[in-house]
C-alpha positions as semicolon CSV with decimal commas, in nm:
position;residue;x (nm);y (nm);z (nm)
1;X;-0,031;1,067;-3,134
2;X;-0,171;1,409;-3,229
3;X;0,069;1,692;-3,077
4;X;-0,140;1,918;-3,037
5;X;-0,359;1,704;-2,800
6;X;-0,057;1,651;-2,599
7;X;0,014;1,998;-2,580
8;X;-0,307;2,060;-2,459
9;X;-0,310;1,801;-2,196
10;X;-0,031;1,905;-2,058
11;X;-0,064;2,246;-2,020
12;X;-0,016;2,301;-1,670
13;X;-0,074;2,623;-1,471
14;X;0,214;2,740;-1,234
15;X;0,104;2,520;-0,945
16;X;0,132;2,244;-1,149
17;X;0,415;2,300;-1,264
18;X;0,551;2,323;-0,930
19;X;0,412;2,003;-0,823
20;X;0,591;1,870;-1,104
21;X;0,902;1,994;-1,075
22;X;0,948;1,881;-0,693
23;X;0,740;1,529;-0,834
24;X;1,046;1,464;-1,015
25;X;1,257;1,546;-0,771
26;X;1,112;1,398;-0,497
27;X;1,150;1,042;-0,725
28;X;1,476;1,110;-0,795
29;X;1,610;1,201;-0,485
30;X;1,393;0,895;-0,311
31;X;1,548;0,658;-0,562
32;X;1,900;0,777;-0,579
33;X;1,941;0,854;-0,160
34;X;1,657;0,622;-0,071
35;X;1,766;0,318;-0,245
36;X;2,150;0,406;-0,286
37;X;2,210;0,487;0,112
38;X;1,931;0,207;0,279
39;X;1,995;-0,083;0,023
40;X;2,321;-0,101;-0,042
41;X;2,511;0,097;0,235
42;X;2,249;0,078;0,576
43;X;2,098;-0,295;0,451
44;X;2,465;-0,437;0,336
45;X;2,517;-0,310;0,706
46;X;2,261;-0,496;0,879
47;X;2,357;-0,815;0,667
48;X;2,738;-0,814;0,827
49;X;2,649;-0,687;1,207
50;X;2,315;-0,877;1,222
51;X;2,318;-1,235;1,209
52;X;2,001;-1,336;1,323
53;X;1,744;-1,297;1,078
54;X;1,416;-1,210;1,250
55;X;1,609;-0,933;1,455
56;X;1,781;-0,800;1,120
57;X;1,434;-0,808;0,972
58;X;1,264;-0,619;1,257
59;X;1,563;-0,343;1,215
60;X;1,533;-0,327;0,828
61;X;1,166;-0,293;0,831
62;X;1,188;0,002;1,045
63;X;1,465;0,165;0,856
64;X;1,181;0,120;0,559
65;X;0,904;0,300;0,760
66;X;1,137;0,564;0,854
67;X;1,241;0,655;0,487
68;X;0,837;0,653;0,375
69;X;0,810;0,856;0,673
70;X;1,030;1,122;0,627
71;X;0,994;1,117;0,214
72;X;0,584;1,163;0,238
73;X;0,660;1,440;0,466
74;X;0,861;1,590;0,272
75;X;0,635;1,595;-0,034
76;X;0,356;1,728;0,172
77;X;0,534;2,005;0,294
78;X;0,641;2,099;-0,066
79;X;0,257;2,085;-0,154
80;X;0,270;1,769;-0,362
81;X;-0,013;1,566;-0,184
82;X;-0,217;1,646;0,182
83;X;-0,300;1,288;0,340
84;X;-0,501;1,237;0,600
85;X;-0,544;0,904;0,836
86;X;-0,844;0,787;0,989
87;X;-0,933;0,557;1,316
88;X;-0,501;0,486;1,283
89;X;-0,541;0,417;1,663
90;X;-0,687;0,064;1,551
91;X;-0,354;-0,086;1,376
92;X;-0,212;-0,110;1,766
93;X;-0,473;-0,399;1,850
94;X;-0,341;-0,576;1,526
95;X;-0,064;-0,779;1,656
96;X;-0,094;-1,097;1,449
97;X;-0,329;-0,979;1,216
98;X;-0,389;-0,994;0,781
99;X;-0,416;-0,577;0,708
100;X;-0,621;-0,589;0,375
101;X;-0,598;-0,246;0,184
102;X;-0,750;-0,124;-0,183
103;X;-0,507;0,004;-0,425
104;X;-0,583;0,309;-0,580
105;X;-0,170;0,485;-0,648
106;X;0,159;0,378;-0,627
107;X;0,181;0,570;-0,279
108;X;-0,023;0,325;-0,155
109;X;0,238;0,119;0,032
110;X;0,465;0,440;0,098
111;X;0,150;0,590;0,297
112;X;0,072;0,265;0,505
113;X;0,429;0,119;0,588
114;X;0,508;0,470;0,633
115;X;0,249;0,429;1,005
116;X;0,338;0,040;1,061
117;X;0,694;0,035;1,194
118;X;0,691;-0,328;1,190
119;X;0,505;-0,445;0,862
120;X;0,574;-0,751;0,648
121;X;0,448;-0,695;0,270
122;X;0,336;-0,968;-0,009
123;X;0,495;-0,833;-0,313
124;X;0,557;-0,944;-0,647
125;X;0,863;-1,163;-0,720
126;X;0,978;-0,960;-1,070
127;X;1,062;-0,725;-0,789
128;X;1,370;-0,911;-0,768
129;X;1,494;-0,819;-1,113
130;X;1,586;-0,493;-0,962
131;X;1,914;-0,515;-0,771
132;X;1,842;-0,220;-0,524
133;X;1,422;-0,358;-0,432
134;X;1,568;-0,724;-0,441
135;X;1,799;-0,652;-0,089
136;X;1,546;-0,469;0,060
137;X;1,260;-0,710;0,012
138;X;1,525;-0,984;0,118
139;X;1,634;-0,780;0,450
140;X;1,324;-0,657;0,550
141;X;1,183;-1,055;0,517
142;X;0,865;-0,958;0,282
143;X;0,694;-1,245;0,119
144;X;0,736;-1,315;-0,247
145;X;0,385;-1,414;-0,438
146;X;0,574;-1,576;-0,703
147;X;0,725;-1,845;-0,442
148;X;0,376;-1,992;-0,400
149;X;0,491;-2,260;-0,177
150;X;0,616;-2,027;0,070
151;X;0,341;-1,818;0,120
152;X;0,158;-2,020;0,386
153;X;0,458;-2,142;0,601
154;X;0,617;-1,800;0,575
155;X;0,287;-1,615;0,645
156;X;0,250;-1,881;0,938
157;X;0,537;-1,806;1,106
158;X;0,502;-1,458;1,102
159;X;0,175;-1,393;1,169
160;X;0,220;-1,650;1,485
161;X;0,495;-1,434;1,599
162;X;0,280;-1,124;1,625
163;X;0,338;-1,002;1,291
164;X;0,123;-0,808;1,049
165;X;0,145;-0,880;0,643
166;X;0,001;-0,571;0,456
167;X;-0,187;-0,718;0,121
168;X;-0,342;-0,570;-0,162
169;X;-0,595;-0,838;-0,269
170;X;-0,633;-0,679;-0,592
171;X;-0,316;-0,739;-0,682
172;X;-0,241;-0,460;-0,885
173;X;-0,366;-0,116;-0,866
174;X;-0,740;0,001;-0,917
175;X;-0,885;0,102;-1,274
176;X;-1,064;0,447;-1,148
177;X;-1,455;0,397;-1,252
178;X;-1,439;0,002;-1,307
179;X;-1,535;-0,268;-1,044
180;X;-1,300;-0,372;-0,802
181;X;-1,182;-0,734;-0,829
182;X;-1,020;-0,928;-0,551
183;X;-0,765;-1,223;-0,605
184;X;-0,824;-1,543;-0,314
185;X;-0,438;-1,498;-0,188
186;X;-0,561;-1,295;0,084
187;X;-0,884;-1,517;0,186
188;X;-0,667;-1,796;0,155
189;X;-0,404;-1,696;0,417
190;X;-0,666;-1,554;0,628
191;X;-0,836;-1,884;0,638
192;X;-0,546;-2,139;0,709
193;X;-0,368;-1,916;0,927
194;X;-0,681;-1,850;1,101
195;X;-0,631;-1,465;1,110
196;X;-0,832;-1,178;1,152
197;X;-0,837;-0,907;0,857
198;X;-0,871;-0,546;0,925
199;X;-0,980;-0,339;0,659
200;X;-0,836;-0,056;0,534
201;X;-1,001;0,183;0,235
202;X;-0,767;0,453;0,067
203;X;-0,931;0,715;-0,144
204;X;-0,736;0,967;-0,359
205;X;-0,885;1,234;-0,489
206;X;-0,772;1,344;-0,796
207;X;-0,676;1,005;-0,864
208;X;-0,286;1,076;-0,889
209;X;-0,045;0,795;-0,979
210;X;-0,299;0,543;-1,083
211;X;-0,258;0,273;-1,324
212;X;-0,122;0,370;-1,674
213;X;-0,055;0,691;-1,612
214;X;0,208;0,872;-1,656
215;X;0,411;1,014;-1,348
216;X;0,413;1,377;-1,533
217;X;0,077;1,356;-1,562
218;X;-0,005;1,600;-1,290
219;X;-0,363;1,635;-1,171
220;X;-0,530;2,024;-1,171
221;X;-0,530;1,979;-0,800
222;X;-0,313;1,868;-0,554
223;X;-0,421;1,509;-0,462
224;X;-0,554;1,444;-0,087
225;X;-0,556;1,119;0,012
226;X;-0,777;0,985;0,288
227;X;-0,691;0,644;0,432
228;X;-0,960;0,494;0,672
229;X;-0,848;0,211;0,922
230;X;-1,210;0,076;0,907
231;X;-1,362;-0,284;1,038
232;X;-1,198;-0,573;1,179
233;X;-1,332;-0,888;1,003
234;X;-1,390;-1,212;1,227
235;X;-1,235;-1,535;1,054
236;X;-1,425;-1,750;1,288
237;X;-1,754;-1,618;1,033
238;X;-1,623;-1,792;0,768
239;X;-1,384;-2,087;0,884
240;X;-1,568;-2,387;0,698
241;X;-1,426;-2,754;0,628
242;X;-1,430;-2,646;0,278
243;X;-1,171;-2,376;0,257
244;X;-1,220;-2,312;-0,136
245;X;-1,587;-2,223;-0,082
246;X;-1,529;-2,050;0,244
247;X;-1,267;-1,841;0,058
248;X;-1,437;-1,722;-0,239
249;X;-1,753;-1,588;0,021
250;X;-1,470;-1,404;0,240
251;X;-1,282;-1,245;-0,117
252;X;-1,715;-1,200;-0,189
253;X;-1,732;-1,022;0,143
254;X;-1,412;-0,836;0,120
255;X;-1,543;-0,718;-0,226
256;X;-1,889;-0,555;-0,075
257;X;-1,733;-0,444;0,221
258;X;-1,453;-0,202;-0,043
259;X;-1,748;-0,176;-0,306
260;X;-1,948;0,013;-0,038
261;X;-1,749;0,191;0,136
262;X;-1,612;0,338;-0,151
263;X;-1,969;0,451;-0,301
264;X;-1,995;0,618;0,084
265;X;-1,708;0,808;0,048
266;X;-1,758;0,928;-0,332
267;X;-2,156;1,029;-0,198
268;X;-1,975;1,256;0,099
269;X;-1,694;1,404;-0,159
270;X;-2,018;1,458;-0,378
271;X;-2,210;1,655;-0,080
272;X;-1,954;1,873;0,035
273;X;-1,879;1,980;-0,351
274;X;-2,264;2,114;-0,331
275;X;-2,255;2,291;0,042
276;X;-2,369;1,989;0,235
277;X;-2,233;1,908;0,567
278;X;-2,191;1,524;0,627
């Protein structure tokens, strides 16, 4: 790669540099506390006092909200990111409920488990590979997308209890400018658990922390993220006897309803920018 172009592109002004000082910081203090102190000290914990496992679940996913909590905090107040939440008052009707999101950054999940203190998660099973994720995921009770026959009974059996499970349908995170495209696994669980699926649209602007790039990459200006608790989707619109059809029009819908939405938001970013109230 030509130096000089990465010279230029990473010549930050002192803000940025700022940002990226307490950026690496703020990862390196979240991973070596965060994961050191709650996985194996707090979690190992719960493990020996605990011995039922919903209750130990219930206690470990709070102890997960309360870290988010405290580290997004802390990154705001050191002028990292601003975030902002929108209609949040809606996730308190949700008992028992699919909570569908976009996925624009890896803060993502930090920013909505960090508002959800109980909040089971479908996340990937190489997860596991890492020895400090791996007891967490296992405490906390999340669902592992590799283990594809446990999906549905696990999924079942929480969302009968009164449970939410936070998905991102895309399955990975968003490629800024390009279409998004929805996997089934959420439609699917929607549809045999008969669930309903709030929606909830996260916009970042800059994009910071998107896919493929780099965590030094530091935007110009600090990124403000704007997560909107939006629309409650019916299953009882699209329950069919044929569940494969009736899933790919609910992953169709869920695709138009994020589509939208997201041109809405870009159009009101765009008329602000020129002195237009919205």
């Amino acid at each position: 790669m030509d130096t000089k172009f990465v010279a230029k592109k990473y010549r930050y002004n002192l803000n940025q540099y700022w940002r990226l000082l307490v950026t690496a910081l703020g990862f390196t203090l979240f991973g070596l506390c965060g994961f050191f102190i709650i996985s194996l000290l707090w979690f190992s914990l719960l493990r020996i006092f605990i011995w039922n496992k919903y209750q130990r679940s219930i206690i470990a996913q709070r102890s997960v909200q309360l870290s988010f909590k405290i580290f997004i905090w802390v990154i705001k107040s050191l002028g990292v990111i601003n975030y902002q939440f929108n209609g949040l008052e809606k996730l308190k009707q949700d008992n028992g409920c699919l909570i569908v999101a976009n996925h624009p950054s890896l803060l993502d999940v930090v920013l909505l488990a960090s508002v959800m203190p109980r909040c089971d998660c479908l996340v990937k099973g190489e997860l596991l590979n890492n020895v400090f994720i791996s007891r967490i995921i296992k405490t906390a009770g999340y669902i592992l997308n590799a283990d594809s026959e446990k999906i549905l009974p696990q999924s079942q059996q929480i969302l009968a209890g009164g449970g939410r499970i936070l998905i991102f349908p895309e399955g990975t995170r968003s490629v800024p400018n390009k279409p998004i495209k929805l996997q089934r696994g959420a439609a699917n669980i929607a549809l045999r658990c008969q669930v309903d699926i709030r929606i909830i649209h996260i916009k970042c602007d800059p994009p910071c922390l998107i896919k493929k790039q780099k965590w030094y990459d530091i935007p110009i200006k600090k990124a403000c993220f704007n997560i909107t608790v939006g629309e409650k989707i019916s299953i009882a619109d699209f329950i069919s006897p044929n569940t494969t059809v009736a899933a790919r029009r609910l992953t169709r819908h869920l695709t138009s309803v994020f589509t939208e939405t997201g041109k809405t938001e870009t159009g009101s970013i765009e008329r602000r920018t020129n002195g237009k109230t919205t």
